[in-house]
PAGUDREN-281785 format. One line per field, with one value per residue (C-alpha): residue in three letters; residue number from 1; x, y, z; chain. Coordinates in pm, whole numbers, always signed. Last residue first. Example, Ala and Ser with C-alpha at 12.3 -4.5 7.8 and 13.67 -1.06 7.14 Angstrom:
// PAGUDREN-281785
code c(SER | ALA)
pos c(2 | 1)
c1 c(+1367 | +1230)
c2 c(-106 | -450)
c3 c(+714 | +780)
unit c(A | A)
//
This chain:
// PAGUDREN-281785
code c(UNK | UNK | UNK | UNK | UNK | UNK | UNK | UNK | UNK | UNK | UNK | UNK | UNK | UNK | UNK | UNK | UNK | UNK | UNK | UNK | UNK | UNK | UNK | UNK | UNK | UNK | UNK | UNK | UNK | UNK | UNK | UNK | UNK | UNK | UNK | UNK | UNK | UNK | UNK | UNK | UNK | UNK | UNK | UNK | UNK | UNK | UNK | UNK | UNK | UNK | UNK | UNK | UNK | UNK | UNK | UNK | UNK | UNK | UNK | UNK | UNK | UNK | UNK | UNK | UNK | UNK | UNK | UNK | UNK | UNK | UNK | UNK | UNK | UNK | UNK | UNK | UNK | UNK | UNK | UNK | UNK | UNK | UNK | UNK | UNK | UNK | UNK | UNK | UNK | UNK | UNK | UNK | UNK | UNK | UNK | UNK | UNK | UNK | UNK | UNK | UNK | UNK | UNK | UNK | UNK | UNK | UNK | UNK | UNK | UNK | UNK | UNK | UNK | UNK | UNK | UNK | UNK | UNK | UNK | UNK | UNK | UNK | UNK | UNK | UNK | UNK | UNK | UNK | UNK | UNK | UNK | UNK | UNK | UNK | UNK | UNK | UNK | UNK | UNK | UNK | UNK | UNK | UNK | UNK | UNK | UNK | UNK | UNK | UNK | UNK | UNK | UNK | UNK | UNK | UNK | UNK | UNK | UNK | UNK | UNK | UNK | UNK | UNK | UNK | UNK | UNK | UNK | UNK | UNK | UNK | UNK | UNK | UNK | UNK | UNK | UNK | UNK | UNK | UNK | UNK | UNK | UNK | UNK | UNK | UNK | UNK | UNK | UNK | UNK | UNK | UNK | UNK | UNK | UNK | UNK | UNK | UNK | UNK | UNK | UNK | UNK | UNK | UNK | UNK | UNK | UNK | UNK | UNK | UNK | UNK | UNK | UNK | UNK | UNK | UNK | UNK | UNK | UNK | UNK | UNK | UNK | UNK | UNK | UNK | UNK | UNK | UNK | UNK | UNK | UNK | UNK | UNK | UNK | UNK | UNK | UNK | UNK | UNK | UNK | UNK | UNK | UNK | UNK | UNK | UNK | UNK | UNK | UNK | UNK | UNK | UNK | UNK | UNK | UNK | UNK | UNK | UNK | UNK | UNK | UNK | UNK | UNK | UNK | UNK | UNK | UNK | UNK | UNK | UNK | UNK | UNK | UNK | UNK | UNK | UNK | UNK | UNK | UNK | UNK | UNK | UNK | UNK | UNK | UNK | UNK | UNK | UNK | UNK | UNK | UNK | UNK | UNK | UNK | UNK | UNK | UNK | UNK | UNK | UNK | UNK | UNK | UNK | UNK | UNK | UNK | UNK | UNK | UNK | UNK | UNK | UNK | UNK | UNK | UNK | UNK | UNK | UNK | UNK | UNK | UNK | UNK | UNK | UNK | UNK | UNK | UNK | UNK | UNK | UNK | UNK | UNK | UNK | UNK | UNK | UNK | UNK | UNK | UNK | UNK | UNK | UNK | UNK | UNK | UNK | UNK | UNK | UNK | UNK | UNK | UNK | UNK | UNK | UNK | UNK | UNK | UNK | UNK | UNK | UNK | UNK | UNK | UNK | UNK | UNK | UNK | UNK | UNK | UNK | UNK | UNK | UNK | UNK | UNK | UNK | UNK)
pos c(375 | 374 | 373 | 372 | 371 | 370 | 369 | 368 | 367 | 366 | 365 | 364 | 363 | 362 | 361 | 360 | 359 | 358 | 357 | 356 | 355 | 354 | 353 | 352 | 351 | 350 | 349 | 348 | 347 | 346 | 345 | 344 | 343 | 342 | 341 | 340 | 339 | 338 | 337 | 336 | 335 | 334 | 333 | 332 | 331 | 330 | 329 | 328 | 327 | 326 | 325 | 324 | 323 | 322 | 321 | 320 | 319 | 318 | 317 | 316 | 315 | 314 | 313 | 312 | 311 | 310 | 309 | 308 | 307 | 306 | 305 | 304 | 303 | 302 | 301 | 300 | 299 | 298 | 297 | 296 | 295 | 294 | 293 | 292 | 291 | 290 | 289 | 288 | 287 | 286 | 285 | 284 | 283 | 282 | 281 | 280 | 279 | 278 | 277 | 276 | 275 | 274 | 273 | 272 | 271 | 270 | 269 | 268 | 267 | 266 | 265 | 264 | 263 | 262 | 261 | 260 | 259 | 258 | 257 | 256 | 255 | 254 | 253 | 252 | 251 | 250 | 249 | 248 | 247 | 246 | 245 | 244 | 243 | 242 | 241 | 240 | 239 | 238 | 237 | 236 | 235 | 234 | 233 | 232 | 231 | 230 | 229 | 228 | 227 | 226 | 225 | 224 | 223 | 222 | 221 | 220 | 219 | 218 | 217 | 216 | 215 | 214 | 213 | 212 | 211 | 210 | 209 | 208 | 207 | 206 | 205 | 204 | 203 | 202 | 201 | 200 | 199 | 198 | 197 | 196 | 195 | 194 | 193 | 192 | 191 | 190 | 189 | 188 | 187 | 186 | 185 | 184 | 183 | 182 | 181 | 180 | 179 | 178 | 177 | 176 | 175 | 174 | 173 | 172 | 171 | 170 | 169 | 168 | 167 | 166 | 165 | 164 | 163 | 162 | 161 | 160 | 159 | 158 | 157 | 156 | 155 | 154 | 153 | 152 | 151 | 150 | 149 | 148 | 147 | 146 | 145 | 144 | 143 | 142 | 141 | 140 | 139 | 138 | 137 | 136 | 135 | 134 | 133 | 132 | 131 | 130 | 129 | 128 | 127 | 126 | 125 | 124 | 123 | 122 | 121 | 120 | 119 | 118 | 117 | 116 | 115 | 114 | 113 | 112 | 111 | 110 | 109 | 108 | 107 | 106 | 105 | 104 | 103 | 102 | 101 | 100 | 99 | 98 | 97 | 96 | 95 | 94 | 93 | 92 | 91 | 90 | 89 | 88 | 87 | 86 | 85 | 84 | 83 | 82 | 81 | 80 | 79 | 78 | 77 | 76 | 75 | 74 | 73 | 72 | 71 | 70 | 69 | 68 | 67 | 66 | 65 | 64 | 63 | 62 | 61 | 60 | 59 | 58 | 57 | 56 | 55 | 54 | 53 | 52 | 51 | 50 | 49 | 48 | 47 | 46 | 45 | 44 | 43 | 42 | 41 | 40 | 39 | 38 | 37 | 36 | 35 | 34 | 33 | 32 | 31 | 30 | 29 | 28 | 27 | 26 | 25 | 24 | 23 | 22 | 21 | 20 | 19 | 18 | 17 | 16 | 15 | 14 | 13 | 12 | 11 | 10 | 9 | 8 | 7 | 6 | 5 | 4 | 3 | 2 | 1)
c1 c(+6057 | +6099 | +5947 | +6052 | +5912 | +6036 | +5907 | +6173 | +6087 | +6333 | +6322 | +6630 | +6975 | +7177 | +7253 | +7626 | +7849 | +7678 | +7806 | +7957 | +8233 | +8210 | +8410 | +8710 | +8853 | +8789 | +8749 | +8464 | +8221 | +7917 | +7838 | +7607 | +7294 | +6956 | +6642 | +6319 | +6149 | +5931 | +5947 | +6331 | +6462 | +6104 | +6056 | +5829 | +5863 | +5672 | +5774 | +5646 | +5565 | +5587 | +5617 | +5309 | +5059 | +5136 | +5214 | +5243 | +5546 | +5455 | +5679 | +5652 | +5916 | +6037 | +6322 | +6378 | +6661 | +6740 | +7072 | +7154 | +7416 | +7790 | +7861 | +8224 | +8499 | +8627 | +9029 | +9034 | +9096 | +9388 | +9556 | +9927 | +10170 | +10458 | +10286 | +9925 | +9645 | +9388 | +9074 | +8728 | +8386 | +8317 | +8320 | +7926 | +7796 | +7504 | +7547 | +7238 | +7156 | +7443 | +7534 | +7559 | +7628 | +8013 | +7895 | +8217 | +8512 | +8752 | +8838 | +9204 | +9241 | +9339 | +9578 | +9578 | +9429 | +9761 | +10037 | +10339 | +10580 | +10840 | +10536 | +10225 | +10015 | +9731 | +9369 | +9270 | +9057 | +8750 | +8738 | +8376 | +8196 | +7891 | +7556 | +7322 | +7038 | +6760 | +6684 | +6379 | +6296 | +6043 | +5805 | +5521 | +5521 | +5198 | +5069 | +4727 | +4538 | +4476 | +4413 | +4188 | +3971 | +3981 | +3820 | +3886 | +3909 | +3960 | +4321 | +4242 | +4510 | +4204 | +4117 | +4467 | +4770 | +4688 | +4912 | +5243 | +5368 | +5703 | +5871 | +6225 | +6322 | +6625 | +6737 | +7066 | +7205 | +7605 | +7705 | +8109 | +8247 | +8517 | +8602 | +8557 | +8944 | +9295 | +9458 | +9664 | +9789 | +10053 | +10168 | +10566 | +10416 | +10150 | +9907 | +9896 | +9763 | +9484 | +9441 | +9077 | +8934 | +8698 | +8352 | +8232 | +8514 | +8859 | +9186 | +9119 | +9423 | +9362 | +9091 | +8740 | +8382 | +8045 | +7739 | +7348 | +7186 | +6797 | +6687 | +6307 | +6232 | +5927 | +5688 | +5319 | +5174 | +4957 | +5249 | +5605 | +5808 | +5814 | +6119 | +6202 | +6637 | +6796 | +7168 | +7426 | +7766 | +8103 | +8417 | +8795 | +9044 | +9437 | +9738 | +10099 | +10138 | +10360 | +10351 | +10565 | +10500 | +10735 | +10821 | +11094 | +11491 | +11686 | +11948 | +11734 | +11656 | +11476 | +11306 | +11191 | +10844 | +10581 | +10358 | +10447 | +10726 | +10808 | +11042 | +10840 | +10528 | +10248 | +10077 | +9915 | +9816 | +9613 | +9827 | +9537 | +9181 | +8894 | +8573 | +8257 | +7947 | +7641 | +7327 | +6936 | +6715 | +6298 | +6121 | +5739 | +5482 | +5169 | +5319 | +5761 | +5961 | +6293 | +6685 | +6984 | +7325 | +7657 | +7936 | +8319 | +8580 | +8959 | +9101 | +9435 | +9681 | +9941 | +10315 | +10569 | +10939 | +11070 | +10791 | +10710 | +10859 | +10688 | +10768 | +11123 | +11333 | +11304 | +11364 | +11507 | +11862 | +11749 | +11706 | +11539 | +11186 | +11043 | +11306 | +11139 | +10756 | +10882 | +10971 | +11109 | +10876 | +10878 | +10666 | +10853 | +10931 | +10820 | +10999 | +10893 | +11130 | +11072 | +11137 | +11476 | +11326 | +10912 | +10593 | +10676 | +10667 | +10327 | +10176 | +10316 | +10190 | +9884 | +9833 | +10003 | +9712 | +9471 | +9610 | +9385 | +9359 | +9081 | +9009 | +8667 | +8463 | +8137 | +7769 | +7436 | +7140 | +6795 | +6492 | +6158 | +6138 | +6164 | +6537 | +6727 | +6882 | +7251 | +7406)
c2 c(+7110 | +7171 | +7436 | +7482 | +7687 | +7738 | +7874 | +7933 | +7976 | +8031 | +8023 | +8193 | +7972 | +7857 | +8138 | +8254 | +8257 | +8147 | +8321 | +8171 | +8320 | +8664 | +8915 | +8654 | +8581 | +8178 | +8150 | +7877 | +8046 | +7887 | +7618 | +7524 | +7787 | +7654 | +7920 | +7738 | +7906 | +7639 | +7637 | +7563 | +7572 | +7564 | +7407 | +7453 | +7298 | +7340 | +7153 | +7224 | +7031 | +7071 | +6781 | +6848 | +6993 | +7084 | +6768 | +6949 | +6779 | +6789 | +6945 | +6963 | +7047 | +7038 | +7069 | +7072 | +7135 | +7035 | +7072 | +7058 | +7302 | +7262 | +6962 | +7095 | +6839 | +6844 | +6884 | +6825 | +7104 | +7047 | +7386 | +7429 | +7517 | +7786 | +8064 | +7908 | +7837 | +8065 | +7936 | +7821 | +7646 | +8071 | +8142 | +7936 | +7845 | +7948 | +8339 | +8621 | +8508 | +8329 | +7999 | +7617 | +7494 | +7443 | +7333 | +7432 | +7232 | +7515 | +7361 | +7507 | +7686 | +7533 | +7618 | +7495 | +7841 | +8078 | +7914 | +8219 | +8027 | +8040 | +8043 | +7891 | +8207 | +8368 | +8275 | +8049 | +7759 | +7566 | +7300 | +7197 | +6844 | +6834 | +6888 | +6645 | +6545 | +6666 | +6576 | +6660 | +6584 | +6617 | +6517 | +6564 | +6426 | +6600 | +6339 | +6425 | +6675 | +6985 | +6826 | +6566 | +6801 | +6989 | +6705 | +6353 | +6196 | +5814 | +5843 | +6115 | +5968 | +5847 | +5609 | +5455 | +5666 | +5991 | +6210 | +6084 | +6130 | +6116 | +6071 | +6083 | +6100 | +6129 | +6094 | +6140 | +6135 | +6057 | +6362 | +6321 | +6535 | +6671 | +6379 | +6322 | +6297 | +6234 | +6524 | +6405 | +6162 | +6420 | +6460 | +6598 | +6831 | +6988 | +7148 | +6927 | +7031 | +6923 | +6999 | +7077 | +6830 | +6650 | +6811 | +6489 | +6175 | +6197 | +6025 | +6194 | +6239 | +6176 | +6036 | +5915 | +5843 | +5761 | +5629 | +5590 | +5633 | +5646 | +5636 | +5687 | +5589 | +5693 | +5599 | +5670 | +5659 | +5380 | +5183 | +5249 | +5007 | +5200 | +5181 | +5188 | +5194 | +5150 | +5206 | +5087 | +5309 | +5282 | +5455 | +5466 | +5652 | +5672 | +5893 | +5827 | +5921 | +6242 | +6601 | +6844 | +7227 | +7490 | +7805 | +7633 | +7456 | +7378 | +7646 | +7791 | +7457 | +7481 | +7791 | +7902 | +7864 | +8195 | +8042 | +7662 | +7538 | +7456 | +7272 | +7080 | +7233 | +6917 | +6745 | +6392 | +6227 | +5912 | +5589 | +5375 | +5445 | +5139 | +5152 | +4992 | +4947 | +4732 | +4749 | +4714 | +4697 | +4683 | +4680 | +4788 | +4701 | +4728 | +4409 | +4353 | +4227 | +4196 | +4282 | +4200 | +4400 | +4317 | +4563 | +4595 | +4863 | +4863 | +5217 | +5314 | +5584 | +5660 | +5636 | +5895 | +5704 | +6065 | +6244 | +6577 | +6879 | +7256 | +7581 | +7645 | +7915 | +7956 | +8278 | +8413 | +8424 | +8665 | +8632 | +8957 | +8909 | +9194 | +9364 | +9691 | +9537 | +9590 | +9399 | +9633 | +9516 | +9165 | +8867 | +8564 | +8501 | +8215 | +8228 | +8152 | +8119 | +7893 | +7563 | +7533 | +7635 | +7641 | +7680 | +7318 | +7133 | +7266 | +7176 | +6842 | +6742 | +6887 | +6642 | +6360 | +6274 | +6162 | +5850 | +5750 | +5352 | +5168 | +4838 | +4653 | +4397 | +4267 | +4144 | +4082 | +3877 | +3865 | +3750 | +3687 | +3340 | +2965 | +2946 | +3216 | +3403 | +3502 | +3774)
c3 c(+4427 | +4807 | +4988 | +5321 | +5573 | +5948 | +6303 | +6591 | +6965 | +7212 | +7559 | +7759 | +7740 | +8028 | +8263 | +8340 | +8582 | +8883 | +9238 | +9508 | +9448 | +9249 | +9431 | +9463 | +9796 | +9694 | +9304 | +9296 | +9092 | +9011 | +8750 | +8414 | +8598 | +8515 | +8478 | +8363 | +8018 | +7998 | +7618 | +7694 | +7330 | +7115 | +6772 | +6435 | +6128 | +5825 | +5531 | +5157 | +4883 | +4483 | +4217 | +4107 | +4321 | +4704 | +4984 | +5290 | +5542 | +5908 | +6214 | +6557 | +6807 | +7181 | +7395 | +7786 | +7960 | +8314 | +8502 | +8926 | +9028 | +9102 | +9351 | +9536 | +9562 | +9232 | +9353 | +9756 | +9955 | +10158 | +10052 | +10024 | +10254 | +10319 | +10464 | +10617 | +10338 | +10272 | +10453 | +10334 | +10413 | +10538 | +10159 | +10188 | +9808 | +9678 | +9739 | +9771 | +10142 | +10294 | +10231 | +10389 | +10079 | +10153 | +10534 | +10760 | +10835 | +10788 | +10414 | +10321 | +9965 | +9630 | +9446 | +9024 | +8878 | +8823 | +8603 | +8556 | +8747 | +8930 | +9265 | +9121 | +9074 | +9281 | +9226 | +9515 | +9377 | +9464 | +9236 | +9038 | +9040 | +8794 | +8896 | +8926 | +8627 | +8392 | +7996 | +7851 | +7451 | +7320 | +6977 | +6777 | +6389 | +6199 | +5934 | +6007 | +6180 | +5980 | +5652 | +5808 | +5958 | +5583 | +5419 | +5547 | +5908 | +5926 | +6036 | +6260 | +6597 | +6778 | +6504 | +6443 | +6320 | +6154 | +6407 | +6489 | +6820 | +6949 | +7334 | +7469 | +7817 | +7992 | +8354 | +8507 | +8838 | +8978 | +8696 | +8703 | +8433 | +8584 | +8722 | +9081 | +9316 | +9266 | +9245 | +9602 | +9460 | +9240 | +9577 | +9492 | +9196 | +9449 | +9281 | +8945 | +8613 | +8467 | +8098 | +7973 | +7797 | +8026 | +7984 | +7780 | +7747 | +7779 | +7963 | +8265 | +8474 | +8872 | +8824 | +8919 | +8781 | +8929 | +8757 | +8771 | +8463 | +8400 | +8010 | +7887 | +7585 | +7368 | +7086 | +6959 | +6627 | +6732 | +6814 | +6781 | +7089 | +7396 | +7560 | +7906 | +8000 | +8291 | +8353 | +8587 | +8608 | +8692 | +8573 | +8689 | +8602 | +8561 | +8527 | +8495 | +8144 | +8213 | +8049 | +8281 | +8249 | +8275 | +8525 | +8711 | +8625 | +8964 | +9064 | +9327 | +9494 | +9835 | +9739 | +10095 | +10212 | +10202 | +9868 | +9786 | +9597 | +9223 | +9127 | +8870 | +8796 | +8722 | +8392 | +8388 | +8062 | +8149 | +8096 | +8260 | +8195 | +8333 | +8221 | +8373 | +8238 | +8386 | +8195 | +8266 | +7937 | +7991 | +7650 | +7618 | +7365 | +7620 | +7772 | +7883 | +7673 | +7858 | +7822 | +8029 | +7977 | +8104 | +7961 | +7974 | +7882 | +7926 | +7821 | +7663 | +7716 | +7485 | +7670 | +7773 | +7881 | +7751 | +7993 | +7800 | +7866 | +7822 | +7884 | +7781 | +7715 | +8146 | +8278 | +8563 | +8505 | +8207 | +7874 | +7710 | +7612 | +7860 | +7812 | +7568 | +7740 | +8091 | +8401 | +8663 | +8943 | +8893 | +8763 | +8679 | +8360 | +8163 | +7753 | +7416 | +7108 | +6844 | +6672 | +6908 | +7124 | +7151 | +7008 | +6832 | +7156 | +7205 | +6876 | +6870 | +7198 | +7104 | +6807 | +7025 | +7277 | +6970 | +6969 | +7283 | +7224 | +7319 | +7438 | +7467 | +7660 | +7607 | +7721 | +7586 | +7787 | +7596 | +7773 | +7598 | +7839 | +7709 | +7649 | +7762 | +7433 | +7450 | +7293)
unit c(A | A | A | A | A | A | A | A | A | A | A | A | A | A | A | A | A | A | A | A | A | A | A | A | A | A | A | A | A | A | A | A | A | A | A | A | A | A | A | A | A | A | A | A | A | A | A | A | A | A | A | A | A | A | A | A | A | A | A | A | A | A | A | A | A | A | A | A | A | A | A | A | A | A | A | A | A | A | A | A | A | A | A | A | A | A | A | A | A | A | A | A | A | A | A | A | A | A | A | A | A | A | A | A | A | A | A | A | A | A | A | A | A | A | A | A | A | A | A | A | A | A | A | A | A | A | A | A | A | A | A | A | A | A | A | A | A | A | A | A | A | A | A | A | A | A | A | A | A | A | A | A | A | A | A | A | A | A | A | A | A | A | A | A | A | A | A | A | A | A | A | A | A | A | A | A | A | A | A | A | A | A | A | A | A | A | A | A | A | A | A | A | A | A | A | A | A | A | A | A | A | A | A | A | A | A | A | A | A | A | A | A | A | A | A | A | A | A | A | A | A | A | A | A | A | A | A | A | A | A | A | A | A | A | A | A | A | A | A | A | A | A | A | A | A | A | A | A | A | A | A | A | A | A | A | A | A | A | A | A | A | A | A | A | A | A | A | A | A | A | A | A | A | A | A | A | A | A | A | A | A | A | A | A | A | A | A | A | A | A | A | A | A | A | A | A | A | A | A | A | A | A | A | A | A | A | A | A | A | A | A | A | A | A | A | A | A | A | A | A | A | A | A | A | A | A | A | A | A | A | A | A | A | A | A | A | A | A | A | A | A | A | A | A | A | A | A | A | A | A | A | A | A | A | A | A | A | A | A | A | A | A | A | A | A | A | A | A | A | A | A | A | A | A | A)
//
């Protein structure tokens, strides 16, 4: 960091690379669920497939259900920061911050020989139904963030964060909501999975504040008997986070053709508003299409905005000093006091009974009173 001469101004910056070494624990584990460590086998559904064969070989199964890449490298990331920092009055601190990351090597997984729903096999005798790991991902992420903070005085202090970002891949390397694998529609258009990552939120703002009683005038310091028992040295604080949704994929729940992977086709977009819905649904099943025989879908991978988040947290807490060596700590905190109803995503399985639909609600209010007493 850099101090400018004359002016409370402090300018940081820095650049980074990072290894992801972590990729070969379930490499390992998935290469040793198979021959010659053990026997698994993909078989394609048919009509005379029962549990007494059901682990028979046939010339439709694959002993197999994984490869890896043998030219297979670790990823890596390139990061670099800018960062400017100012004192501002009424002990405040203004930081504004560049960040941008760079993933190359991503792990990328597709269906080799595989072929889309209604066209002809156009290799029979080609090996199907297992799952290639590659390195020939990437990602890209951008994001400038603002940051208020209130510097402790008179018992008071709180930061406020504002982040503005935008991530994309075609193979996430990591980070938050990213660890499922992603596995290709189309295994000749592995560009075509290029889109949002999965944890994507464009929006977020935080805040954090705390208040400690007994600080100053106004906060009781002066107060004595049991006025001052009751007010001071209680520690107030919250915490409220709210932001975008993340992106989700609309999918069309029927398997991968020699295969037994369901999840990774997509439908057709008709052109139609996707939040355009009707009453009871938030997103519109009319913004889709099944796919013609012997196609796949054009809809993009993470191009749907799931719902907006917000949670809200809040405590209080104060430490009794008792006789002797005894004390006691109260604490006492509330999930959601608001009790406001968020949804984490919808349902995005086109032709299913619940699309359009949320999945589940985030957590109902809670509130939890504790005692401790220490000796």
């Amino acid at each position: 960091w850099r101090p400018i001469a004359g002016d409370s101004m402090v300018v940081r910056a820095g650049f980074g690379t990072t290894y992801n070494t972590s990729v070969y624990q379930n490499i390992a584990v998935q290469m040793a669920q198979q021959s010659p460590l053990s026997k698994s086998l993909s078989v394609q559904n048919s009509g005379n497939l029962t549990l007494a064969n059901g682990f028979l070989q046939s010339p439709n199964t694959t002993s197999n259900t994984f490869a890896i890449d043998p030219n297979f490298r670790i990823g890596y990331t390139h990061t670099w920061s800018l960062s400017v920092q100012r004192d501002l009055p009424a002990s405040l601190i203004l930081t504004g911050t560049y960040l941008g990351i760079k993933g190359t090597r991503a792990p990328q997984s597709f269906l080799p020989n595989t072929w889309p729903s209604g066209a002809v096999n156009p290799c029979p005798s080609c090996p199907t139904g297992f799952t290639y790991l590659s390195s020939n991902g990437n990602s890209t992420r951008e994001a400038a963030q603002f940051q208020l903070r209130r510097r402790l005085h008179h018992g008071f202090t709180a930061t406020a964060n504002y982040t503005w970002s935008k991530a994309i891949d075609n193979g996430a390397l990591g980070g938050r909501g990213s660890g499922g694998q992603l596995i290709a529609q189309d295994w000749q258009n592995l560009r075509g999975e290029r889109g949002l990552s999965p944890f994507d939120q464009r929006h977020v703002v935080t805040l954090q504040t705390q208040y400690s009683t007994g600080v100053g005038v106004k906060g009781g310091t002066l107060l004595d008997g049991w006025r001052g028992t009751i007010v001071k040295d209680w520690t107030i604080s919250s915490g409220l986070t709210a932001g975008t949704g993340t992106p989700l994929s609309p999918i069309l729940f029927q398997p991968v053709r020699g295969t037994g992977v369901t999840g990774t086709i997509r439908p057709n977009y008709t052109g139609l508003s996707i939040y355009d819905a009707p009453d009871g649904l938030y997103l519109n099943p009319a913004a889709f299409s099944a796919p013609a025989p012997g196609t796949w879908g054009n809809a993009g991978r993470n191009t749907i905005t799931g719902p907006s988040q917000f949670t809200l947290n809040a405590a209080m807490a104060r430490t009794f000093r008792l006789r002797d060596r005894y004390s006691m700590d109260v604490r006492l905190e509330s999930q959601n006091p608001l009790n406001n109803v968020r949804f984490p995503s919808w349902n995005t399985t086109y032709l299913g009974k619940q699309f359009g639909l949320p999945g589940s609600a985030n957590p109902m209010r809670t509130v939890q009173l504790s005692m401790r007493v220490r000796f």
